[in-house]
Every structure is written in C-alpha cells, then in structure tokens.
N, C-alpha and C positions, 0 to 999 in steps of 0.2 A: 610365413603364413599370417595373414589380417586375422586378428581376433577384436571379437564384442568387448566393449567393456558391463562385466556383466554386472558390476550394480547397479543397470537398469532393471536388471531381474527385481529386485529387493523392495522398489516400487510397490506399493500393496494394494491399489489397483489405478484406474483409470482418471484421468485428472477432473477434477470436481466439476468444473464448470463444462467442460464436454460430456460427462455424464448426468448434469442436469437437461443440457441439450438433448440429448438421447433418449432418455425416460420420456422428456416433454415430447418427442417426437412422437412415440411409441404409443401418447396415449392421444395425441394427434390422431393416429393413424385409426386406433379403434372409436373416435368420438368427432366422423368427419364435419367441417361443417360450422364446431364450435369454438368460439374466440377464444384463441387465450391471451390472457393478458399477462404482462412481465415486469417480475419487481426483483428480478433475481444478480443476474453481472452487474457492477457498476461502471455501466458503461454510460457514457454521458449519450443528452439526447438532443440538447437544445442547439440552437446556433451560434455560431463563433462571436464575440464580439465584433462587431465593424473595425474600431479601431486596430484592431488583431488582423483581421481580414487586408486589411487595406494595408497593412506594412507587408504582406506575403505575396500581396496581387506588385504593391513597386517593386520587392525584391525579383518576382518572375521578371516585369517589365524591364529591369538593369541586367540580367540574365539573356535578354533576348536582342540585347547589342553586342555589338564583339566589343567594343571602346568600355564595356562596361561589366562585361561578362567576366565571372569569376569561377573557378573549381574549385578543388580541395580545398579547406579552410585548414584552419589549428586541430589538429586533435582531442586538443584539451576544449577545445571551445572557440568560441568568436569572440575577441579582447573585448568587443561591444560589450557584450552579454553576461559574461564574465564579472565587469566592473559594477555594471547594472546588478547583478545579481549580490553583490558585496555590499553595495550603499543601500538595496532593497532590506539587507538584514542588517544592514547597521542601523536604518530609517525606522523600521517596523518592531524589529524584534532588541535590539541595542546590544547586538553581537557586531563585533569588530573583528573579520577575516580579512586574511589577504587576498588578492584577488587571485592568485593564482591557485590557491587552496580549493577553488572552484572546478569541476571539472564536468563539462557538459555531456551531453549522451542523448541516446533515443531514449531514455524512457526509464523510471526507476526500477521497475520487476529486472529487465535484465542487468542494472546494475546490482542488484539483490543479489542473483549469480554467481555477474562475473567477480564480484569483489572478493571472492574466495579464492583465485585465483594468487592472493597475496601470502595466502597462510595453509601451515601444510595439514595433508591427510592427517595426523596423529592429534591434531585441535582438537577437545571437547567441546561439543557445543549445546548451546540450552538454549532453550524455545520457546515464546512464550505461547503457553499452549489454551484458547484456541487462537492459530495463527493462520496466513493467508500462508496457501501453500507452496509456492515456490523458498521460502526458506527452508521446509520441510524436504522437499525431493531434491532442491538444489544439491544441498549437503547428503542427501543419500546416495546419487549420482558420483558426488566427488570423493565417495570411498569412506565417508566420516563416522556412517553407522553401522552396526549388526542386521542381521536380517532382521523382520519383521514379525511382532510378536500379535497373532492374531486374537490373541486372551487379552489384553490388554489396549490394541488398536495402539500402540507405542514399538518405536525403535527401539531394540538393543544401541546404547551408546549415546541418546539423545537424554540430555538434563530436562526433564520438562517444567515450565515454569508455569503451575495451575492457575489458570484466571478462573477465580467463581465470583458466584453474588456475594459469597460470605467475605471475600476483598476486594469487593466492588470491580473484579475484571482486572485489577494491575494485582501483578503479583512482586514477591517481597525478592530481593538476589538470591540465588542459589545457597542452600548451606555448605554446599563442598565448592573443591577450588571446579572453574572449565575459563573454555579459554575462548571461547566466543559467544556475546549474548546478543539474541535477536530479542529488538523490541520494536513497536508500533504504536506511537501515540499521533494523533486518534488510533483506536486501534479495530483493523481490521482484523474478526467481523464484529466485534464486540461493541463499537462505539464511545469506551471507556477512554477516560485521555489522565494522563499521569501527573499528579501534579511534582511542583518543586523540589519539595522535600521525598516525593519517592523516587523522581529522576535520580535525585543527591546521592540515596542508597544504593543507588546501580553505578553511577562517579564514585560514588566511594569505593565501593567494592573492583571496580575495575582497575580501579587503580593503585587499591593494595595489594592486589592479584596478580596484575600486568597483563590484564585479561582488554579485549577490545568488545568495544558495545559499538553493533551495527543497528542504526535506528533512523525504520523508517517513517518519514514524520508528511507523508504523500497529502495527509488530510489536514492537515496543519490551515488549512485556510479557513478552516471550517468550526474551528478556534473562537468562541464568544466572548468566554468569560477572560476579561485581562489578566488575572491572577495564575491563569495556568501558562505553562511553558508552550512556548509554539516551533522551540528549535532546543536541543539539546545542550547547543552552546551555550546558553542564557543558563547552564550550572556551571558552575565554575570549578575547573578543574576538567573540564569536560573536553578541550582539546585535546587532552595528552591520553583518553583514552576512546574515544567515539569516531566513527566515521558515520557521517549525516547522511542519508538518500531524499530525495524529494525530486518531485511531479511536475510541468502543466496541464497533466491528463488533468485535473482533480482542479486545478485552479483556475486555468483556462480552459478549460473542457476539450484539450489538447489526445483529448483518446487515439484516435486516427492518425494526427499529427505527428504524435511520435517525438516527446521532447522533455528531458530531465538533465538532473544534476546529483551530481553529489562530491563531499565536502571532506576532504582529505589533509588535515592542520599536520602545519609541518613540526608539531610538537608531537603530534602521535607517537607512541609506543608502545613494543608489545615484550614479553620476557627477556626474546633473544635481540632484538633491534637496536637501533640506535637513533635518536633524534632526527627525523629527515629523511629515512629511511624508506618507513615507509610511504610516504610523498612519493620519493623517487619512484619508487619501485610500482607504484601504478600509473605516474606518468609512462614510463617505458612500459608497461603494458598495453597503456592505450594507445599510446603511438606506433608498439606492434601489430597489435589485434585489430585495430577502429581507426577506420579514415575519418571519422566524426561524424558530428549530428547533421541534419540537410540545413544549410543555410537557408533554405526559405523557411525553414521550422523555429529556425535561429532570430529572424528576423520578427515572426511573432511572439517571439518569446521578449524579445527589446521592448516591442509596444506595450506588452503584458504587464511591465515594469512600469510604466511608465505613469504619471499621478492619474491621467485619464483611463489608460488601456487599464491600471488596476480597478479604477472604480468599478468599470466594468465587469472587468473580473469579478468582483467582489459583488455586484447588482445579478452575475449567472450563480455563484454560490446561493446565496439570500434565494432564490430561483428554489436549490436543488433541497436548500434546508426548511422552506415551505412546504415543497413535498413534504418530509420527514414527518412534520407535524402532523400534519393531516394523516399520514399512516399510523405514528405513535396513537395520539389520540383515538383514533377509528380500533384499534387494537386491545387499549387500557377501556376502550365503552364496554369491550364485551369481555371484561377479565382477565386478560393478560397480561401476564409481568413480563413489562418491559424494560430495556436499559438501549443507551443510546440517545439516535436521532434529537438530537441538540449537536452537541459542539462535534454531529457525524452524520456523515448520510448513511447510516444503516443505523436499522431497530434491530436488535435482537430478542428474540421472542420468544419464553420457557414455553414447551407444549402442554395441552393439559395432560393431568392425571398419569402421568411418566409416560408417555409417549415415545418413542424413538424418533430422532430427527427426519429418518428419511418417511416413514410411515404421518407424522406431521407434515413432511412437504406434499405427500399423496391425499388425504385429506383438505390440504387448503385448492389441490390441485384440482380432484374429483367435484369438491363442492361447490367448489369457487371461481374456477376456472383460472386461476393467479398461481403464477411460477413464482416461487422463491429459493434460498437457499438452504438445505441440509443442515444443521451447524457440527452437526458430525465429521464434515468432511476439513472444515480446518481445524484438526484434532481431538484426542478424546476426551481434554474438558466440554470439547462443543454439542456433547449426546444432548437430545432433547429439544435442541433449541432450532432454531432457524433466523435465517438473518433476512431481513426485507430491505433492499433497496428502494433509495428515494431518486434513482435517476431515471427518469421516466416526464414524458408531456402531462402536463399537470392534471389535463381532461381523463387521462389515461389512469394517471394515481388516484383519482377522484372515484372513478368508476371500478376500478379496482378495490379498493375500501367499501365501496359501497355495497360490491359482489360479498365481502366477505363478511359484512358488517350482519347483511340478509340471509349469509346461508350457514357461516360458519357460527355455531351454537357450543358453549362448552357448560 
C-alpha cells in the first residue's frame, strides 16, 4: 500500500510567495480596475545581455545541424563552464578550486534541497532566521524537525540563528553543537552581508564541530564594498567545512533560464566521512538523479564569464542596485528604518509602531497600491518587517516610491 510522506503535513502553511500572490489577487478582485504595482518576488525584469543572448541563439543554431548537434552533456556540467567557472573565482574572488569541485545545475533553490540528500534525517540543523524559505520546509519535508510550534512560529528541532538590528542581521554560531548551518550572505531577506571575521566564526566552529556550513552566496554579485567576502572560500579553512551554492538568476538575470552551481571541495568533511567522500557521494547523486543543466543555458553562462559578457553583467546588476537606492532612499524620507539595498536588492523595512508584517504588507497595499513582502514569512525574527524588492523597470520603481512616498504617512 503507497503511503504520504507525511511531513508534508508539518508544513505551517502555504508558501510565501504564492500566498502573497493570493491575498494580491483577492484584493485585485474587490478594487477592479486598479494598478498594482510590484516590488515583492525577486524576479529579474530587464533584458538579457546581448552578449548572453547571442552565445544561446549559436548554441540553438549548432543544435539545429545533425554534424553539430549534441544531447546529453556531463552531469556535473559542461568542462567549458566548469573551467570558466574556477578561473572566474580564482580571477575575482582569489579562491583557487579545482575544476571539478564545480558542479552545475538548473538553479541554486533546488540545489538548496537536493544537497541534503548527502546527509541524514538525524542531522540538527540551524537556520539563519529570517531566511528564504526553502531551507526551512526543505528540511521539514526530509524528516529533520518536530511539528510546528504555533506560539512560537518555530520548528521543534530547528537551531534558530536570530538576525536582528541589534547584530546587524548576521548572527553569531550556535552555542550548542548541530550538524548543518544554513547561511546567506547577501542575505536574503535582510540585505545584511557577513563580513570576514564573522564568516571566520562559523569556519571555526564548523570545523571544531565537524559540522557542514551550507551557504548561499546567490547575491554575491551585488557585493560593493572589496573588504567583504564574496565567496566563503576566501576564509580559510573553509574548504574542509562549507559547501558553496550560487546563481545566474541574480547575476545574469538567468531567472527563467534556469542555471546555477555549486561547489563541493574534495577536502570536505563531516563527523562520520572521510576526505573525498563527500565529493563523491554527490557526483553519483547527480549522475543518478540529473541528466544536467540545458546546454543552451550552459552556453550563456560561458559568455557570462567572459571579460565582456561580465561587464555586462555587472552594467544589469548596477541596473537592479539603482533601483534599490531609490526605494531605500524614498523609504528613510518618510521615517523608516531601513537596512539593506547596498551591497542587496532588497530593503528591509521595520513597520511603524509594532505593526505586524503581514498587516504592514496590507497597508502599503490598500494605500499604495505596491506589493511587497511579509518579513514574517521567512521566519520569526522577520515579525514586523517587510522586504521590498529592487527588481522591477526602473519607471515602475519610480512610480512605486512615489505612490507610497504620497500616501504612505507614519
């Protein structure tokens, strides 16, 4: 007899961003007529770079010969992309991976996931809490927590790692032992980015623990100041305990495209492993599970790399971090504390006079007619707050700020 796996049950409700979809609907439905405008998913909006473009439109055109046509690639990736991807961080960040330590995919969220796949149900895991929620239900889903403590808006079983203003959003390691630490610098929703010496504390700890730090570093492009870390590797010590995830949604505005990586050093270890171990042990996952990323996704990602396709790249970021400003700014005119929107595309924004997040997203809603997000909903340090996204047509952000700048009063 098929049975449920039922810590789907445990789930404590509906996923954030389809129930921001939802509500917007709903007040859609009773206020027909009037625009709303949207600062909420960061979902990029602008257009691909050319140079991006034009390596995806040859790769169709060598796809559309049989003399030239190819299928299945590597599982782990395209050697191209791969190699590009190792001298990218040896170039930029002055991290020295092997190239095979790389391993490509559709897109960092479901590597967030599947990466647990390496490590078992009986793992403790700690959170940084507010986080983007697929780390949160991922691990609910794979059996790792207790039911759901609605007093609390916390798992039984979950380490929660508190980001507030009073630590500036990064929080300090756990003081008890766990055996998996999710982190995010930049971090989504917060905007907070970690510096050296607080990565150092979570390398250290990991690795007197023999604890693995998963860290997603998606927004790393968006990285100003040189003095902060833009990869995990750049701590030292940081191989033999971290496995990396990273993005071209976020760098190449690859949202749709569908195309990530992440960084699995065959020094890695965890209490019971051995050196290499686990390397191995997610190559053959992926070569079981994933016929690989789409080579024509593969092929914009080559260009992405490359001194042109990055400028590029780096001329849509500057794009998405102007928005920011202008929202920040528009936000701090009418007394908001804000953090973030610098080295992030999301502001995160305290409500007034204790507000509840989601009662703050109705408000900027009703008055403003501007979608944003909850900060409720990527956990319970996020009460109060709301997160604004900077991806959006700059006319659009414009007029947005400007709705709320006229109506929203505190």
């Amino acid at each position: 007899m098929a049975r449920i796996n039922t810590n789907f049950s445990k789930l404590a409700a509906g996923y954030l961003f389809p129930e921001v979809a939802r509500r917007t609907r709903v007040w859609q439905e009773k206020n027909p007529g009037v625009k709303v405008m949207r600062l909420g998913i960061g979902n990029t909006t602008e257009a691909l770079p050319k140079e991006l473009v034009d390596a995806m439109k040859h790769k169709l055109d060598l796809l559309s010969d049989r003399s030239t046509y190819t299928g299945y690639g590597d599982e782990q990736g395209d050697v191209a992309l791969r190699q590009a991807l190792r001298d990218f961080y040896s170039r930029h960040y002055g991290v020295e991976l092997e190239m095979d330590e790389f391993f490509v995919s559709d897109g960092g969220k479901s590597d967030s996931a599947n990466i647990q796949d390496l490590f078992s149900e009986d793992n403790v895991v700690a959170i940084q809490d507010p986080a983007y929620p697929v780390y949160v239900d991922s691990n609910v889903v794979g059996g790792r927590t207790g039911e759901h403590d609605d007093s609390t808006d916390c798992y039984k079983g979950f380490v929660y790692l508190r980001s507030t203003a009073e630590n500036g959003f990064i929080p300090a390691p756990p003081e008890e032992k766990v055996d998996l630490i999710y982190l995010c610098s930049p971090n989504n929703p917060t905007g907070a980015v970690a510096t050296k010496a607080q990565l150092k504390a979570f390398v250290d700890y990991a690795r007197k623990n023999r604890a693995i730090i998963i860290f997603d570093a998606a927004y790393s492009a968006y990285i100003e100041d040189p003095e902060l870390p833009r990869s995990i590797y750049e701590i030292e010590g940081a191989k033999e305990c971290a496995i990396e995830i990273n993005s071209f949604s976020k760098l190449a505005g690859f949202t749709g495209v569908r195309l990530g990586w992440s960084i699995v050093p065959h020094d890695l270890v965890c209490e019971n492993s051995e050196r290499d171990e686990l390397h191995r042990m997610w190559n053959r996952r992926q070569c079981t599970f994933f016929n690989g990323a789409s080579n024509i996704a593969q092929a914009g990602g080559i260009a992405a790399l490359t001194d042109e396709g990055y400028r590029a790249c780096c001329e849509l970021v500057d794009y998405y971090k102007g928005n920011a400003r202008i929202i920040r700014e528009g936000m701090e005119s009418l007394g908001f504390t804000c953090y973030g929107g610098t080295d992030s595309p999301y502001i995160w924004t305290k409500g007034p006079n204790g507000i509840s997040s989601w009662d703050f997203f109705d408000m900027i809603l009703d008055r403003c007619h501007v979608v944003v997000t909850p900060g409720s909903g990527f956990g319970p340090a996020g009460e109060g707050y709301v997160r604004i996204s900077a991806y959006g047509h700059r006319e659009d952000v414009e007029a947005a700020v400007a709705s709320i700048k006229e109506n929203l009063k505190i």
